[in-house]
C-alpha positions in Angstrom: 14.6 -29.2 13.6 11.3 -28.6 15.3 9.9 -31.8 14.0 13.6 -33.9 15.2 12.6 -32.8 18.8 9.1 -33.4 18.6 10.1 -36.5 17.7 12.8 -37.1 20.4 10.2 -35.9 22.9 7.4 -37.9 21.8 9.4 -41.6 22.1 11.2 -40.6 25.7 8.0 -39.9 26.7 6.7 -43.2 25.2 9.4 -45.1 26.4 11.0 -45.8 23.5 14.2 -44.7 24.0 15.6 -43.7 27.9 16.6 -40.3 27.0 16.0 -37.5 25.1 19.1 -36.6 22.9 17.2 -33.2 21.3 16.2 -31.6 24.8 18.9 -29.1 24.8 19.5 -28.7 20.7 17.9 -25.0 20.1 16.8 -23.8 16.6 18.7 -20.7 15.3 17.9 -17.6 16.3 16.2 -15.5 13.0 17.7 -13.4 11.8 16.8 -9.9 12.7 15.5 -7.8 10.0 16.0 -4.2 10.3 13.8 -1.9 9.7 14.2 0.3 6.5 14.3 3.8 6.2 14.0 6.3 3.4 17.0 9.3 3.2 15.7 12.3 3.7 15.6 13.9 0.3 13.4 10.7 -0.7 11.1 11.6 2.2 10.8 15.3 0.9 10.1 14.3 -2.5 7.5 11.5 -0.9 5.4 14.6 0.9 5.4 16.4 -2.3 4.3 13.7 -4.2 1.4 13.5 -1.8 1.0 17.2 -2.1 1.0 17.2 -5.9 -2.6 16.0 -5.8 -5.1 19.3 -6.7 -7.8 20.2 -4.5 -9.0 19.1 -0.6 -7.6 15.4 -1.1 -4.0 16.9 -2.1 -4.0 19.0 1.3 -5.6 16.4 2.9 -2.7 14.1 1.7 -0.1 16.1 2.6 -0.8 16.5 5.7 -1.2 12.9 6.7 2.6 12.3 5.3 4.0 15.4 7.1 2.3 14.1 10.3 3.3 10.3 9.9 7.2 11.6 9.5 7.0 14.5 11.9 5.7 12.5 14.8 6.3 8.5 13.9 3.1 7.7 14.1 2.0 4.4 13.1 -0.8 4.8 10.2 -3.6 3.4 12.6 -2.9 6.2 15.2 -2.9 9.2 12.4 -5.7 7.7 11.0 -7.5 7.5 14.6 -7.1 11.1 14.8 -9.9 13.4 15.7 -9.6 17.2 15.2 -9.6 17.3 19.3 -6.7 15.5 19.7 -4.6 17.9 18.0 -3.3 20.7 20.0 -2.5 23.7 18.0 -1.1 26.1 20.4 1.6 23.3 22.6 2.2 22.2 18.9 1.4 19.1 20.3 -0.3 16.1 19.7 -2.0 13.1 21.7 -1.0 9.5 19.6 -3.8 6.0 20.5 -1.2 3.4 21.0 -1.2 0.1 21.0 -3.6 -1.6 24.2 -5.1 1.9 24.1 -1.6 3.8 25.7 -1.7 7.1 25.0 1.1 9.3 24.4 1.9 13.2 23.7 4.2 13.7 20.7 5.5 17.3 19.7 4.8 18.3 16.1 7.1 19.9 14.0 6.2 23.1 12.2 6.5 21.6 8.6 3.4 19.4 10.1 1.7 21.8 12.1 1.5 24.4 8.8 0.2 21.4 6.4 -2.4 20.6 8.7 -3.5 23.8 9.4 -3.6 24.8 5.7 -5.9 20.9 5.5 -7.9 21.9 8.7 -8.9 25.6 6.8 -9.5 24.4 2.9 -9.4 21.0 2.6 -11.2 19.5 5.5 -14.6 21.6 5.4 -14.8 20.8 1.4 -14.8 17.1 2.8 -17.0 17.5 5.9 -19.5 19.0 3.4 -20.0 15.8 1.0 -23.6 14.3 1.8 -23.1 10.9 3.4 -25.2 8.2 3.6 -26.9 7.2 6.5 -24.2 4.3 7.5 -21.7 6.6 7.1 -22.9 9.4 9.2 -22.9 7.1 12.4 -18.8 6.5 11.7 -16.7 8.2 14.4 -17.0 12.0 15.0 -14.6 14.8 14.7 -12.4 12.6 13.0 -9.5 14.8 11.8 -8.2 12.9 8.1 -11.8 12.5 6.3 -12.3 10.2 3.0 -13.4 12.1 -0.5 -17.3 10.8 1.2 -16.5 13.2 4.1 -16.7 9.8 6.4 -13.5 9.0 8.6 -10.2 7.7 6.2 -9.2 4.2 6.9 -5.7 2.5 7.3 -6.2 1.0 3.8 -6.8 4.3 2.4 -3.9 5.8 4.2 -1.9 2.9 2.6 -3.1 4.0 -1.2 -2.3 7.8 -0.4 1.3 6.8 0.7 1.6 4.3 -2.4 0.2 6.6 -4.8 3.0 9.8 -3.1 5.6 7.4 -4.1 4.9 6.6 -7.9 4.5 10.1 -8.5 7.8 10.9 -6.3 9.1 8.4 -8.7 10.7 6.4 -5.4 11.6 2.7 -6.5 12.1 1.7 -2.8 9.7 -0.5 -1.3 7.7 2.0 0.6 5.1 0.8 3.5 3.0 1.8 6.1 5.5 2.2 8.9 8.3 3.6 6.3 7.7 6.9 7.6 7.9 5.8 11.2 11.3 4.3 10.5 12.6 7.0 8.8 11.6 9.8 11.8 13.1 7.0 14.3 16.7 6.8 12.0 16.6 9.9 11.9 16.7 11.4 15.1 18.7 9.1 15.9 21.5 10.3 13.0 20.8 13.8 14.6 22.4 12.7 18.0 18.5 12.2 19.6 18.6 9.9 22.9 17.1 6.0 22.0 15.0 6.7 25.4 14.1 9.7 24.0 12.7 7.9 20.6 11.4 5.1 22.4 8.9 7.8 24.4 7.8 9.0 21.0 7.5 5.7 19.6 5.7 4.6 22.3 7.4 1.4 22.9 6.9 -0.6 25.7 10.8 -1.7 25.9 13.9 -0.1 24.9 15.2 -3.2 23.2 12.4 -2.6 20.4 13.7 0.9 19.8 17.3 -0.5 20.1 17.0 -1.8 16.4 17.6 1.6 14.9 20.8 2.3 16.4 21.7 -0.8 14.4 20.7 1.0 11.4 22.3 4.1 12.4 25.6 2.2 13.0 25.9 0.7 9.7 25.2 5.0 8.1 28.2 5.6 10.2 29.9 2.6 9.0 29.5 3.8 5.1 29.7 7.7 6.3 32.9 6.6 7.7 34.6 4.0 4.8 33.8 6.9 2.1 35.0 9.8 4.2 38.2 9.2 6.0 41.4 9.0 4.2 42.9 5.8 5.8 39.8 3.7 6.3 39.6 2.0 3.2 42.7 -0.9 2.9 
């Protein structure tokens, strides 16, 4: 269809025809995919997957999943993290957005306590590894560290939450911003404010946020079909 009107536009404007008959035709609209979101007992067992793995890196795990569903974080902002940015006593802490827009996201206790227990015997056992020299200049403080003891990157992060889900033995398609649906779904299943999600989501516009009410829509949809006695004809 793009190609018709180019088409169209090119010979009006060449004078080969006197008008253009595509002006006002308009492609379809997309269709607009919603974003997918794990139930919650499948986000339990996800955590625990990550939490399955022995030593610093299992702690270390852990708490990156409990943060990434306790606040919605996207992974680049968990992963931009430094230990600084992490208020312990507001139970509290300060998200990187996108442009640079920062944000201050409550954490929930199940996140606060796997961090903590990371921050007290699994991050110093990282911090301690001997580092190269081109490592050593990577970004201080950083909170999540890599098995080298330099800063963990977004590719990483993607690993840890792919390796959670084979041994949570999920067979959903699990991504990067799964997590960050799933906290966004639900709150909003909990009876949480869309304005409300969109501050922790840090979206510029409501509309973005606005998706997830379709989601929640269609749970109350199936809630509703299985549930009452004289919905299904």
């Amino acid at each position: 269809m793009v190609a018709v009107r180019g088409l169209h536009r090119f010979a009006a404007l060449d004078g080969l025809v006197t008008d253009d008959v595509a002006a006002e035709v308009r492609p379809p609209a997309p269709a607009r995919r919603l974003p997918k979101a794990l139930p919650v007992e499948s986000v339990v067992a996800l955590i625990e997957g990550a939490g399955a793995l022995e030593g610093p890196r299992g702690l270390r795990d852990r708490a990156l999943l409990e943060l990434l569903y306790g606040t919605g974080a996207r992974i680049s902002e968990a992963v931009g993290l430094t230990v600084d940015d992490l208020d312990r006593g507001q139970s509290v802490v300060r998200l990187a957005g996108k442009g640079g827009k920062q944000r201050i996201v409550p954490v929930g206790s199940y996140a606060l306590r796997a961090v903590e227990d990371y921050l007290v015997r699994g991050r110093p056992a990282l911090a301690a590894v001997t580092r190269p020299p081109s490592q050593s200049r990577g970004r201080a403080g950083a909170l999540f560290l890599n098995a080298r003891g330099g800063p963990l990157s977004r590719q990483s992060a993607w690993s840890i939450l792919r390796a959670a889900a084979e041994r949570a033995g999920l067979t959903a398609e699990v991504s990067p911003h799964t997590l960050r649906h799933s906290f966004a779904t639900h709150l909003l299943d909990g009876g949480a404010d869309v304005r409300v999600v969109q501050e922790l989501l840090g979206h510029a516009s409501v509309t973005t946020t606005q998706v997830y009410t379709l989601v929640t829509v269609d749970r109350l949809r199936e809630v509703y079909a299985t549930s009452h006695p004289r919905a299904l004809t």
